[in-house]
N, C-alpha and C positions, 0 to 999 in steps of 0.2 A: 091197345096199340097207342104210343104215340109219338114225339115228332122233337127229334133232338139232334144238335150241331155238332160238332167237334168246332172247338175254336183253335187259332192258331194262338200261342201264347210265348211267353217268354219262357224258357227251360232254365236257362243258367243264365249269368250274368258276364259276361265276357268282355275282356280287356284286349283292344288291337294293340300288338306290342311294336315299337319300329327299333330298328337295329341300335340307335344309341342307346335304347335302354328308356326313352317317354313312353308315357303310357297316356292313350283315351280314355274318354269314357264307352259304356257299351252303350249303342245305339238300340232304343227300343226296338221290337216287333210290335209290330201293329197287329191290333185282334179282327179277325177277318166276322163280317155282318152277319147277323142271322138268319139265317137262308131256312124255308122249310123244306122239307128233305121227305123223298118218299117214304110210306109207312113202312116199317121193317118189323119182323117177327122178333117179340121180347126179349126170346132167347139170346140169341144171334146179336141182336144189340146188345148187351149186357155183356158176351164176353166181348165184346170188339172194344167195348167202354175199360172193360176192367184191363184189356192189354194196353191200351192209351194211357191209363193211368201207372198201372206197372212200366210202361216206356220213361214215362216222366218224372219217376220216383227214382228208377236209374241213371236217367240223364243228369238229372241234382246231383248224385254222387258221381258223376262224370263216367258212370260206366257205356258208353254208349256204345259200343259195338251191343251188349244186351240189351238196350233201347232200343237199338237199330232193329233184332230181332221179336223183339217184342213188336213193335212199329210195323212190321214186315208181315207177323201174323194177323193184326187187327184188318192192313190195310188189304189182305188177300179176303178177309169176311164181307167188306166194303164193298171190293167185286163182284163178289158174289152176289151181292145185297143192290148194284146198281149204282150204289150211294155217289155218285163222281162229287159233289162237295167235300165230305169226308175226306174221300182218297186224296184232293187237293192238298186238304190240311195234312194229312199225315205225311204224303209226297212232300211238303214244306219242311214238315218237322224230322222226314229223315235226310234231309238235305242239309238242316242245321246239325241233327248231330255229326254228318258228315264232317263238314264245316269243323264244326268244335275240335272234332281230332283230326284236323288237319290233312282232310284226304279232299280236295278242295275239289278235282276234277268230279268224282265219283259227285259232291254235292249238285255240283251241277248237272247232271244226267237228270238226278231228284229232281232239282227243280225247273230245268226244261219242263218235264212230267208235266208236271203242276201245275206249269203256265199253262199248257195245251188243255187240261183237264178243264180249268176253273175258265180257260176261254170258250171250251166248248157249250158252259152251262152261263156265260154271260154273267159270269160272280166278279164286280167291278170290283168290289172293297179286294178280294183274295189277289186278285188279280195283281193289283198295289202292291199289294203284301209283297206276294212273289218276287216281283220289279226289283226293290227294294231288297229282299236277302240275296236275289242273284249280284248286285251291287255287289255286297258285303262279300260273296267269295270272288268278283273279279276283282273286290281291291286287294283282298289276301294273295291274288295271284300276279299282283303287280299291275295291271291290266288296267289302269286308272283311268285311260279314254271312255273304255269297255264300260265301268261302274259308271260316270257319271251317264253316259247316254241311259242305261239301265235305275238310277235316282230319277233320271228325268221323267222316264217314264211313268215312275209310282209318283212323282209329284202333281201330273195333270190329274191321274185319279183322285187325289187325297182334296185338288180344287174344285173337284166336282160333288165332293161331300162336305166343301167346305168345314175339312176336318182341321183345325189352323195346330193342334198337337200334331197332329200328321204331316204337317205343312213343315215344320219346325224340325222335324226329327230327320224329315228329308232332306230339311236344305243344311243340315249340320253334315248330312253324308256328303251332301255334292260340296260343302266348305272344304270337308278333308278330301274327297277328290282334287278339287283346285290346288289345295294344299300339297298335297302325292304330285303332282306335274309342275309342284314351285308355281304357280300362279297363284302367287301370295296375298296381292291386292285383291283378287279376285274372291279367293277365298274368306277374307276378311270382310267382307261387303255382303257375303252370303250370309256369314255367321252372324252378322248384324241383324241380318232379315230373320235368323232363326232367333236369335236371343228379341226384337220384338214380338214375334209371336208368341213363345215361352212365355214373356211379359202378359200380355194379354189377356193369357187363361188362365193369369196367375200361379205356373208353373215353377218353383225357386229348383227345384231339382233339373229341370229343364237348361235352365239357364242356367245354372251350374256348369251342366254341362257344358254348354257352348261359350264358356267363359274360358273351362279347361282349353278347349280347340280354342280359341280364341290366344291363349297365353301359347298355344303350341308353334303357331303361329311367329308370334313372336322370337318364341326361341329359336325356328328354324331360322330368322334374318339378324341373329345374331342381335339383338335389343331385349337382352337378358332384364333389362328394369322393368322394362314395359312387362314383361312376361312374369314378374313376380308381382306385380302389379295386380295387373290380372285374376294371379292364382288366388292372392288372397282376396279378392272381391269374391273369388266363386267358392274358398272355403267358409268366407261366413256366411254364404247367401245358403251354405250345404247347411252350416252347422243349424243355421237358423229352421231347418225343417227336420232337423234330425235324421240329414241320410248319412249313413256312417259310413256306407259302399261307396259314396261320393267322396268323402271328408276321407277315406283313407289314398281312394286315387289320388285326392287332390295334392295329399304330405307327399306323396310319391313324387308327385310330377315338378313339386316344389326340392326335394331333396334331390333328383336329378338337376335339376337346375344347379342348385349350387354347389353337387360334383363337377358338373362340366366349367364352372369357374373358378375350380380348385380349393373349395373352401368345404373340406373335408370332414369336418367338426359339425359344422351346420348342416351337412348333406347327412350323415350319420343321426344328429337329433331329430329332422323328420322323419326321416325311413326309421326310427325307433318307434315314431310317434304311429306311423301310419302300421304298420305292424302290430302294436296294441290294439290298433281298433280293429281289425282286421281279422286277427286271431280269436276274436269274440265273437266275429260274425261268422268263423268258419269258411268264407272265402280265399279257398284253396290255392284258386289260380291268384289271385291279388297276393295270398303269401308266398308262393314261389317267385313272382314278379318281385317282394321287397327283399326276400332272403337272398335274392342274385344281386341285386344292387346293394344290399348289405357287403357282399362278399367283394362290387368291384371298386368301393372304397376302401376296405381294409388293402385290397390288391394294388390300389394307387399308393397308398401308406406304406406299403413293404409289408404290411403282414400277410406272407401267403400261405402260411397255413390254416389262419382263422379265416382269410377268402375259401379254401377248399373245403373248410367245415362247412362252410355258410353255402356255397354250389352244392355242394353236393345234398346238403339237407332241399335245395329247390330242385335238384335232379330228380328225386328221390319221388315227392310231389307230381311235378309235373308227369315222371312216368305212370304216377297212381290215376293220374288227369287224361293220358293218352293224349299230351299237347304233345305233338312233334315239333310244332314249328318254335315253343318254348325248353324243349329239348335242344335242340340247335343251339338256341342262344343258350343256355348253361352248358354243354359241351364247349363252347367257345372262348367261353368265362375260365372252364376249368383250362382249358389249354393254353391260356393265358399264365393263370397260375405258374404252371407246369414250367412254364418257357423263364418266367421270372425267377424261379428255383433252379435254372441251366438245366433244367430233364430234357433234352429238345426231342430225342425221338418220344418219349410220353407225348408230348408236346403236339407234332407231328401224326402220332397216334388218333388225338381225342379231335383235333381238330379235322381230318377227315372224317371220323363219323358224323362230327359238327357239318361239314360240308356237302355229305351226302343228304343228311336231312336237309339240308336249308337246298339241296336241287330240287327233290324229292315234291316237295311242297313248295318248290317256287318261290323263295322269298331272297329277294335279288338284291334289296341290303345288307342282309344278313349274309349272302353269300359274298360278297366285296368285303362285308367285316373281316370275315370267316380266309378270304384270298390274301387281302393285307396281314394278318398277322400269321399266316404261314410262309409271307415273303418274309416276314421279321424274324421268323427262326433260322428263316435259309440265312439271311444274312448275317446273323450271330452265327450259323456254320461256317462264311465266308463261299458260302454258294450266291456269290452274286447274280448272274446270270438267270438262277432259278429263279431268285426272289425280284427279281426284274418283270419276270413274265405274270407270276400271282399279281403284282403289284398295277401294271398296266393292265391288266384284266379288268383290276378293283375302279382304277381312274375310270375306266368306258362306263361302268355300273354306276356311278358318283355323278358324271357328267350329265349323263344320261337324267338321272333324276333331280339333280342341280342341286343335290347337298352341299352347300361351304364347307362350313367344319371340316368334314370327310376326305371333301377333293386338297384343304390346304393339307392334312394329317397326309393321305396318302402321296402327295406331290414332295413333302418332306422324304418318306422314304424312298420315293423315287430317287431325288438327289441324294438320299445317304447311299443307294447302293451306287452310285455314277464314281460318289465319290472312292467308296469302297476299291471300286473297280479304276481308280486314277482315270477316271473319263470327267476331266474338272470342267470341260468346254458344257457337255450337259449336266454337269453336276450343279452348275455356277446357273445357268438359265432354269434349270427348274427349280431349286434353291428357290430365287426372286421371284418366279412364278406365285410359290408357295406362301409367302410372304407378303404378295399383294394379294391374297385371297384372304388370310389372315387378319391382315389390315383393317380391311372393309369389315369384318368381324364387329369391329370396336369402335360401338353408333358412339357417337357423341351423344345422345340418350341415356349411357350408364353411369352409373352414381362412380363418385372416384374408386371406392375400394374394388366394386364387382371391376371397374378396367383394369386396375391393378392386377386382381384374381383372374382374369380371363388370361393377360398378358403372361402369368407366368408358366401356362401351361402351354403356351405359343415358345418362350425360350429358345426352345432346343435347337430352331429353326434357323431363326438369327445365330447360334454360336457355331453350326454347322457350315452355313455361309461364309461365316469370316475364318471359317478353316481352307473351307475351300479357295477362298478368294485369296489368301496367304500361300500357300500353294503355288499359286498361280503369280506369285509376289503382287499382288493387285493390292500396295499398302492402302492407298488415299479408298480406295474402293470399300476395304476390309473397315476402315474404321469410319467412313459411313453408315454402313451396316451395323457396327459397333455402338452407334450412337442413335441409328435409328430403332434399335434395341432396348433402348434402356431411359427410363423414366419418361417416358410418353405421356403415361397422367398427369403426373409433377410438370410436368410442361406446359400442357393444356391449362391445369388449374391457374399457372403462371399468367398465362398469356391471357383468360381472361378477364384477370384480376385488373392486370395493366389496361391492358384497353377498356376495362371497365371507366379507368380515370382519365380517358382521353378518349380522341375520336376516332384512334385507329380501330384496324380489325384486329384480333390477335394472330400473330401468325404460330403456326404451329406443325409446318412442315418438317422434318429431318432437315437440320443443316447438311448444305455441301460442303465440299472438302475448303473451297473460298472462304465460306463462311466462317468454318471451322478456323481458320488461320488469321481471320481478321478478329476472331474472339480472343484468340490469345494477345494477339498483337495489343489490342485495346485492356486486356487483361494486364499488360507487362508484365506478363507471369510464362514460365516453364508448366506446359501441361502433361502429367502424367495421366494416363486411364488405362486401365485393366480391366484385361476382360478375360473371366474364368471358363476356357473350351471344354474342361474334361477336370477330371480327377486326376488325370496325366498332362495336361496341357495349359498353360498361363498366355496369354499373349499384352503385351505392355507396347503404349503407344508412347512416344514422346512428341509434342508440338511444341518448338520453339515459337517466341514470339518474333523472331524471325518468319516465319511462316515453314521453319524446316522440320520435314516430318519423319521420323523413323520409328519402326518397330524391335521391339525382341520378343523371339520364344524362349520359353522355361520349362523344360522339365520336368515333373515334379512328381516321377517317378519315383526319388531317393527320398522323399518323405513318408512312403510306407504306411501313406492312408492318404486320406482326403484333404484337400488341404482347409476347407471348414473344420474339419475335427481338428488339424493341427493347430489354427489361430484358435477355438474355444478351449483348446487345454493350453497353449502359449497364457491363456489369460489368468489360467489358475496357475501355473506356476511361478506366474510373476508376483502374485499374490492381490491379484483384483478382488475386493471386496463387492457383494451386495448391498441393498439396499439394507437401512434400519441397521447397519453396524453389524449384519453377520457377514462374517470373512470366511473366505478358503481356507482351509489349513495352509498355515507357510510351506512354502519349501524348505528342504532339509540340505539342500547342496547349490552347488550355481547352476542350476537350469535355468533359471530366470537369464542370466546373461545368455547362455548356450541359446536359449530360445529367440531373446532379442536379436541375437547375430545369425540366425538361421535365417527369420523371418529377413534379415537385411540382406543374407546372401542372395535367396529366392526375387524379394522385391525391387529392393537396390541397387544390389552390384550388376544386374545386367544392363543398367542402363548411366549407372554412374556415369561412365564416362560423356555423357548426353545432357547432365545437370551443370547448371551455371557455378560456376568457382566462388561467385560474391555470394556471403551469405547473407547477405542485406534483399539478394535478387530473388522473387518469390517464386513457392513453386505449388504449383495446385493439384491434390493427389485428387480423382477420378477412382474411389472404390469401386469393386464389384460386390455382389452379394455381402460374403462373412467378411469380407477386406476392410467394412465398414467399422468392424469389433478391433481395427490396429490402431494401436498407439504411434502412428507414423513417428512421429516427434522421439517416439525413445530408441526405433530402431537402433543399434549399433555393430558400430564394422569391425575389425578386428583387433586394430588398435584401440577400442575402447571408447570409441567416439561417438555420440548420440547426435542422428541427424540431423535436430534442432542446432547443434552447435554447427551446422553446417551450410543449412538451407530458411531459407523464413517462409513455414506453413501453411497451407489451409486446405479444406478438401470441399468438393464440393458432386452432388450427384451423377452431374452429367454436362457436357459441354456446352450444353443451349440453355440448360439455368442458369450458369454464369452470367449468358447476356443477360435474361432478363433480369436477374438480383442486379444486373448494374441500373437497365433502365428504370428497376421498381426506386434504387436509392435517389432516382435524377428528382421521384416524383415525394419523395420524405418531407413531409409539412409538419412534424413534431415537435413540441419545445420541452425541455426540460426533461427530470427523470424520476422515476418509480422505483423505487428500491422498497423489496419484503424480503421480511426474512425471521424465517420460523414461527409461522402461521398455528396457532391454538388450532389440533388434530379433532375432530370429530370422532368420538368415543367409537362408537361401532366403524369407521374408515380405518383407526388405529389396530384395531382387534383385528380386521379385515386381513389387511395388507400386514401387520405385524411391523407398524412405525414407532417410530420413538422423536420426544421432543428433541430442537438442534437449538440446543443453547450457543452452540459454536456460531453456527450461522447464524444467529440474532447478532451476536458480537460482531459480526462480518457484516453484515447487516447495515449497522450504526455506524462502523468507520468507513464504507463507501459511500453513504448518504453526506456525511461530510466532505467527503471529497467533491460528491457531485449538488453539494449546497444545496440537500434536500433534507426531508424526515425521515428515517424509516417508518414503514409500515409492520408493525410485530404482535405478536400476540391474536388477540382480538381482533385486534382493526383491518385487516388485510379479507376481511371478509369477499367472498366472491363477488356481492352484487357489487362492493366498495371497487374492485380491480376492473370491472368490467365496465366500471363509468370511468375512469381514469386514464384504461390502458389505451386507449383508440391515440391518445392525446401526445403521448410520451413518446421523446426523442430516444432516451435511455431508457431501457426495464431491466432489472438487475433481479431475483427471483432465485431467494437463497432458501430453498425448502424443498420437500420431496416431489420427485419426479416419479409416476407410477407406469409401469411398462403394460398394462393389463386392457386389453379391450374392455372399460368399463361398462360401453351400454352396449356392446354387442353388434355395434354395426361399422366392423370392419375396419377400426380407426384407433388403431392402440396407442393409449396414454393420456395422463392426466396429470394435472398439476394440483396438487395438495395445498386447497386455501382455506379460512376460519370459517367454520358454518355461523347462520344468523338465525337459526332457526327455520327457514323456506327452506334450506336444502345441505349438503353436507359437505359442501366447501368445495366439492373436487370440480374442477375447470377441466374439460377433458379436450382430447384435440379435435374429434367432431366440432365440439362449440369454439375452438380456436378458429377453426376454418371459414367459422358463419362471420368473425370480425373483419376490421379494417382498419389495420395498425398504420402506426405514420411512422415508424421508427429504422434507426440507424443499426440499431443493436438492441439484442433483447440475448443473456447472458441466463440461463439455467445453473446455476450453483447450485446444483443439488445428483443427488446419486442414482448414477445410470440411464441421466435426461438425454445421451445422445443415443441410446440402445432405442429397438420395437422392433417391428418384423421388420426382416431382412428379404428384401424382394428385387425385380430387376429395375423396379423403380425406386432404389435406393429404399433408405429405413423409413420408414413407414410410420411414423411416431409423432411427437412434440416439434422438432428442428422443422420439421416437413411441414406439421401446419402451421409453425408461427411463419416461416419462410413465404406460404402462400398467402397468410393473411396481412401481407404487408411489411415485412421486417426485411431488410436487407440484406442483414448478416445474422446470426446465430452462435454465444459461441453454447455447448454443451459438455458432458462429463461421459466418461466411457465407464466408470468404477464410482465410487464412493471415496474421497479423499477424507484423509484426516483434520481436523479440523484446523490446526494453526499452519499447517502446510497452504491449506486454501487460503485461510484469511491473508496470510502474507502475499500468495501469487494474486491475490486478485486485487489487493490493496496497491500493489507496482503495476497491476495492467491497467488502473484507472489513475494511476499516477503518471505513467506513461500518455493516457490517453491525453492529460491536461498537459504534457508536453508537446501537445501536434501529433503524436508519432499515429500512424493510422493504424488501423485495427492489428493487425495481424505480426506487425513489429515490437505491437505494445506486449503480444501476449508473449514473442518470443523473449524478449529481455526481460518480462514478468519470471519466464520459467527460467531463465539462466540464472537469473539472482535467485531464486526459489534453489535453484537445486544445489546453489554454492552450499545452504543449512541444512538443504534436506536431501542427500545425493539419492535417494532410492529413488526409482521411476514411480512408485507406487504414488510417491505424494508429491510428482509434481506433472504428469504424462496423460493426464486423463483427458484436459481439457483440449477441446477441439473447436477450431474456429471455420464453421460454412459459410460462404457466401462472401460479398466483399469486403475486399481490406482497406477500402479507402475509407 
């Protein structure tokens, strides 16, 4: 005879999933103490042993209703046998398999049991144990008061065995409890306690973990740096022990991250990354968990049939897993799909059974998910009313558990069905609602690209607003809204560049409509800005420097698509070339003009009559998104007249740049000027990009240097470290060489300027490292092709213009296309001949291109150049 435990141990590895799709890590079970156990006959123990082990060999392969059965025959031998330790542990372990498939209530029957059993025999360690997994199903039940009182409990036991692993694993549960009740701070103070204990015992896996919750944290208060921050401290502390089940949650939790800041490309190369590892380990639930999130970036992307390959391959899984509550969420996914492909009753279909499981099993964010996006279908049926009531359902579920994100997302559809329903009174106050919850999203903490990327998936919010607020004719209102919309980073960066140089604060509020009208005025410019509501809708502001404000809407129904698609084929039929000398194929007919006067009719003529008659008197376009890729300058009207012959140019972001490009030029200490032009390519940069030497632009080069009574910089000499000791200095930079559109290192900051390598590095000046400078200058001119192009966001382009602008330059001017080469050299040879006449920027470049186009009438080779920022 002799004398043996059941321990409680770990089964499977389990992922708590929360409705946007982050994932934890799984929290240990703790191994309950060795208790001697009365003597039992050989037999009898042997088969009770071999069903515990046949339980736990089915539980791995997630069969557990047959574990449960297995567990059920052991634990009846136990009885029979007296054994109450045993029974404890296997009452545990069929609580957890309960748990695993998601029958949460039934777990808890089990492990009541348990507790009463292992209290009856005074088993302190099981006792812990127990505490602790009852936790784990009241947080699955939403029940987050319930779980922390229940951590608490296994935490005094685990101080009584001064077990500090125990200690640690507990207070990571009670972190994510504070965490579940939005008790943020709290949570974070906790996980600190567990990440030093982890420390301590030298645990990296440990601390891993509670780095993951740590960074989860983070993402829930919207301080997405912090929280990638984070992630990557806890994947190399994973990678450095070789847990691969850690290192693959961890890409996860990081690839979700930068889907929810819309950076689709990056969220896809972790969730690749984390998938690889994953698929080696055979961790089943972790690859239905990346196969879903695979599926709901392709589904952000518009491809919804590769999201429904990718659901359904995690549905598929997960039913093999008997995860309901991960069922739920890939039903949800699919009815997403479904809706985005207009199937709405599929749609309808999948997402009630999405909804009966997420009651079923209690998961109360999932079911708000799950209520929201069946208000969305009602509302693409124009069943307002229905989708009103799913949707306020969702809000009380949100509120409740103090989700941001969520409550702004669903406060949005709130107002889109109010509007729907012409109810503008509520449509207009929860609109703004929506939009201060959003707001506070965007710490001052994030790096510029992630606010950019978080902002553009906010968008929709703001152009809904100034629909409604137009409606309601609320112009001064709507273009508030308009402007507290649009370039918010670019602002920011702005402001505290400036106050960097002085002893203000930076302000960086949304101007008011005051405001807005004292910019123009100080501007002496005509302000136009556009803002793109729909595929069907344009709305154009006009601000006189009078302070007089009017709108028009547009139509833009009769262009028979989008109107980005029509300005990027406007470009190819005008015959806008690429970089490195390859062109469109020409056009065959005059669409080039048809095109230019369409775009005029659309942009133009509804507001002509709003533009100043003198064509000396400036006027400043305010693009939206693709509005950016217009050759304003060449639009023409019907008589044939290019609006450059009519108006004097410039565009610029957004309304509150303008100030600060004024105050940045009060603060210009730079003398003299920088002229390069056509920079010796770095062999592999040229192979790269597919460049070619600009002997034109070296010619260009040499005759503006003379102008501006300097050297050129050519060849060789223009070397990077050479530009970066020089440029700080320079009143004028002139910068006749290739401009690269390419996020070269990858963080979020597309574009680079083509300079000589010296051997340390390969010439390229990119706009990351633009941003870190601190220019003194007046003007800094990109002569080079497609230097005013990069991402198009709602914080204007995203490229070269944007970070010389913030690193001290005043104005900007840049190229939309690749000009030919004596076209250039001639317009930029009269813009700096101009300049030594007095005439201020934006004067010079229009008589530059009027004299240009008398030789050269095509738009192609005189229309590209665009001047940002001020004209004075």
């Amino acid at each position: 005879m002799y004398c043996k435990k059941i321990g409680l141990t770990v089964l499977i590895a389990l992922l708590s999933g929360m409705g946007s799709g982050y994932f934890e890590f799984p929290n240990p079970i703790h191994i309950l103490t060795d208790k001697t156990l009365a003597q039992t006959p050989k037999p009898f123990q042997s088969e009770a042993e071999g069903l515990v082990n046949q339980g736990i060999q089915q539980a791995e392969k997630s069969q557990f209703d047959a574990a449960i059965n297995s567990w059920q025959s052991a634990l009846t031998i136990y009885k029979e046998l007296d054994d109450r330790f045993s029974q404890g542990a296997l009452l545990n372990y069929i609580g957890l398999a309960y748990r695993n498939s998601g029958q949460y209530q039934k777990a808890l029957v089990y492990l009541q049991q348990a507790l009463d059993v292992l209290t009856a025999v005074q088993d302190r360690a099981g006792i812990g144990t127990t505490w602790n997994n009852i936790g784990l199903v009241y947080s699955n039940l939403n029940r987050h008061k319930d779980a922390l009182k229940a951590y608490q409990q296994a935490l005094v036991i685990k101080k009584e065995f001064d077990d500090r692993r125990g200690q640690a694993t507990l207070l990571n549960n009670i972190g994510t409890a504070y965490r579940n009740l939005s008790e943020y701070n709290e949570a974070l103070k906790v996980y600190q306690q567990a990440r030093t204990l982890f420390k301590s015992v030298l645990d990296k896996s440990g601390e891993g973990t509670t780095l993951n919750n740590i960074g989860g944290v983070y993402n829930n208060l919207g301080q997405y740096s912090q929280a990638l921050s984070v992630y990557q401290q806890a994947l190399d502390l994973l990678k450095s022990v070789n847990d691969k089940a850690g290192e693959g949650t961890t890409l996860n939790n990081i690839g979700v991250l930068y889907r929810n800041l819309g950076q689709y490309d990056e969220a896809l190369k972790y969730y690749q990354q984390a998938l690889d590892i994953i698929n080696k380990l055979g961790k089943r639930t972790l690859i239905a968990t990346t196969l879903n999130n695979i599926g709901e970036v392709y589904d952000s992307q518009g491809k919804y049939e590769e999201a429904l390959n990718k659901y359904q391959q995690a549905l598929d899984v997960r039913k093999q897993l008997q995860d309901k509550a991960g069922e739920g969420t890939t039903l949800n996914s699919i009815g997403a799909a479904y809706r985005n492909l207009r199937q709405y009753q599929e749609a309808l279909k999948v997402y009630q059974q999405a909804l009966a499981i997420r009651e079923e099993v209690r998961d109360e964010g999932g079911k708000a998910t799950t209520l929201n996006n069946m208000g969305n279908v009602y509302l693409d049926l124009l069943q307002h009313n229905e989708a009103l009531k799913l949707y306020q359902q969702a809000l009380t579920i949100y509120e409740k558990v103090g989700d941001k994100p969520d409550i702004g997302t669903t406060l949005n559809n709130i107002g889109s069905a109010y509007l729907q329903a012409r109810n503008l009174e509520q449509a207009i106050a929860t609109l703004y609602k929506a939009i201060n919850v959003l707001d506070s999203l965007r710490s001052s903490e994030l790096s510029d690209a992630n606010k950019v990327a978080l902002f553009e998936t906010q968008d929709h919010t703001y152009r809904l607003l100034q629909k409604a607020l137009i409606a309601q004719n609320k112009i001064e209102e709507a273009l508030e809204v308009a402007e507290r919309g649009r370039a918010r980073a670019f602002v920011e960066l702005l402001s505290k560049r400036i106050s960097s140089n002085t002893n203000a604060q930076p302000t960086i509020s949304p101007p008011t409509i005051k405001q807005i009208q004292q910019i123009a005025q100080a501007q002496k410019a005509t302000l136009v800005e556009y803002s793109i509501i729909s595929d069907q809708e344009l709305l154009i502001w006009v601000i006189k420097p009078t302070g007089e404000i009017d709108v028009r809407q547009v139509d833009l129904k009769s262009l028979n698509t989008s109107l980005q698609d029509f300005v990027v084929t406007s470009r190819t039929f005008i015959g806008a070339r690429g970089r490195g000398g390859i062109g469109v194929v020409a056009p065959l007919d005059d669409s080039p003009t048809q095109r230019l006067q369409k775009l005029h009719q659309i942009l133009i003529e509804p507001i002509a009559d709003l533009l100043p008659t003198n064509p000396e008197a400036r006027v400043i376009f305010l693009p939206h998104k693709s509005l950016f890729l217009i050759p304003f300058v060449a639009l023409q009207d019907i008589k044939g007249k290019y609006l450059i012959e009519k108006h004097t140019i410039l565009t610029a972001p957004a309304i509150q740049v303008l100030d600060l490009t004024r105050k940045q030029r009060q603060q210009v200490s730079g003398k003299g000027a920088l002229v390069v032009g056509n920079p010796k390519i770095e062999p592999q940069v040229r192979r790269e990009y597919k460049l070619d030497q600009l002997g034109g632009a070296e010619r260009e080069a040499i005759k503006i240097a003379q102008i501006l009574k300097t050297k050129a910089l050519i060849g060789n000499q223009p070397t990077k470290a050479a530009i970066l000791q020089q440029i700080p200095s320079a009143r004028i930079i002139h910068l006749a060489t290739h401009g690269l559109l390419d996020d070269v290192k990858k963080l979020g900051i597309p574009g680079a300027i083509v300079l000589a390598p010296d051997g340390k590095d390969n010439g390229l000046l990119t706009s990351g490292e633009i941003l870190d400078l601190k220019l003194n200058a007046e003007l800094v001119v990109l002569s080079a092709c497609d230097s005013g192009q990069g991402k198009l966001t709602g914080d204007g382009v995203i490229g070269l213009s944007r970070s010389l602008i913030t690193s001290g330059a005043s104005s900007v001017i840049v190229t939309l296309w690749k000009i030919p080469d004596y076209p250039s050299a001639l317009l930029m040879t009269e813009f700096y001949q101009n300049l030594k006449r007095d005439y201020d920027k934006a004067t010079a470049l229009r008589s530059a291109m009027l004299t240009t186009m008398k030789k050269y009438p095509n738009p192609i080779d005189w229309a590209a150049f665009t001047l940002i920022g001020e004209a004075e």
